[in-house]
C-alpha positions in Angstrom: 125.6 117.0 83.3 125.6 120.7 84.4 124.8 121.4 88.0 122.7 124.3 89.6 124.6 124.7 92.7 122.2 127.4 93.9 119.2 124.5 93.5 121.4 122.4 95.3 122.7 124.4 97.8 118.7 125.4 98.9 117.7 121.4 98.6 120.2 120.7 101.2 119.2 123.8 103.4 115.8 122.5 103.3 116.2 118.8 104.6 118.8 120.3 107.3 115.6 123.1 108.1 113.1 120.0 107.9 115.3 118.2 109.7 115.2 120.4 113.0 111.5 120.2 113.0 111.3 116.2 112.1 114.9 114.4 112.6 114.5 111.9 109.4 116.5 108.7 108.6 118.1 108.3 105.1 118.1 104.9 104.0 118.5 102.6 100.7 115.8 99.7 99.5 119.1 97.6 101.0 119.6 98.6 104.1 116.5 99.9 105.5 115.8 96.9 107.8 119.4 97.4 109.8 119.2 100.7 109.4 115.4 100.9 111.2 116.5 97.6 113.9 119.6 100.0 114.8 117.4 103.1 115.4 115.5 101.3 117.4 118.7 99.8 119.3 120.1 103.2 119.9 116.5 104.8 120.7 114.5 102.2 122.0 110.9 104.5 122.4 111.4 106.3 118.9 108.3 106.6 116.5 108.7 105.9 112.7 106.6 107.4 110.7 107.9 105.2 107.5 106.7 107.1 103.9 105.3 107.8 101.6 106.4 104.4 100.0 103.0 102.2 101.6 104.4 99.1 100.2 107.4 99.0 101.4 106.1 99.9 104.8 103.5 97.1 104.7 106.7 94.6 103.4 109.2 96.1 106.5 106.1 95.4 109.0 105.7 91.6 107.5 109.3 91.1 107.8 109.6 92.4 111.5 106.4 90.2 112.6 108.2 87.5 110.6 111.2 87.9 112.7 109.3 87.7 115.8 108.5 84.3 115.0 112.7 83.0 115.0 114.3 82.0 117.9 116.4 84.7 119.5 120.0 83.4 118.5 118.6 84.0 114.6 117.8 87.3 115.7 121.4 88.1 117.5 122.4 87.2 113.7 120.6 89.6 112.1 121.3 92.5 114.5 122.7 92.0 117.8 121.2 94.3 119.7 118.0 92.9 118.8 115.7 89.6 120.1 112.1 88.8 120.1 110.8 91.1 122.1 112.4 94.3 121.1 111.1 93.5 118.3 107.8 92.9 118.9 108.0 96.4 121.0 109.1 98.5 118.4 106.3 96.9 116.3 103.7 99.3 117.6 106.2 102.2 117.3 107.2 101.8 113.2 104.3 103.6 111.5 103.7 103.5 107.3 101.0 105.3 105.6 98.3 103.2 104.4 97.0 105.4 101.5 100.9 106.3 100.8 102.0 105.3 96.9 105.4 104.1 95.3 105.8 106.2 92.2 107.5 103.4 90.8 104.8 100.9 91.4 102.7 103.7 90.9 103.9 103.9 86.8 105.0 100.6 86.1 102.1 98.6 88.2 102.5 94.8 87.9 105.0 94.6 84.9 107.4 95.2 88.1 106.8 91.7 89.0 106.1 90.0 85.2 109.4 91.1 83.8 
């Protein structure tokens, strides 16, 4: 694989630009739920504005309502600066767009879930 370092170089000036004007969070499909609960640990009246993946927004919102629902002890296990009602206050503050897309549901649609 041959590398443009020039390319690269000005992608990585651009999300350090972008991220003067709008601090962002870089997560993985694996860790975005402790990565979000310890945002909101360290920064307890941030705003996330959680894109432009909608589903996965929608599914992070069902979980954290879902966790509201467990007994604070279950909670301390999953992040330890968290219990029921930090999470129900950061509810209101984690933000997806509705009308966002997945390009990968977006091309591969249900046989995601078929097999």
């Amino acid at each position: 694989m041959i590398i443009n370092f020039s390319v690269f170089k000005y992608i990585v000036e651009m999300k350090a630009f972008a991220h003067e004007l709008v601090p962002t969070i870089t997560y993985t499909s694996s860790n975005v739920v402790q990565t979000i609960m310890q945002a909101f640990s360290q920064l307890p009246y941030l705003k996330i504005w959680y894109s432009p993946d909608s589903y996965m927004g929608a599914n992070i919102r069902v979980l954290l309502e879902q966790i509201t629902k467990m007994i604070d002890e279950e909670i301390v296990e999953i992040h330890p600066a968290h219990y029921r009602d930090s999470i129900r206050s950061l509810l209101p503050c984690l933000l997806y767009y509705q009308d966002g897309t997945c390009i990968v549901h977006h091309l591969f649609g249900m046989r995601l879930s078929t097999g």
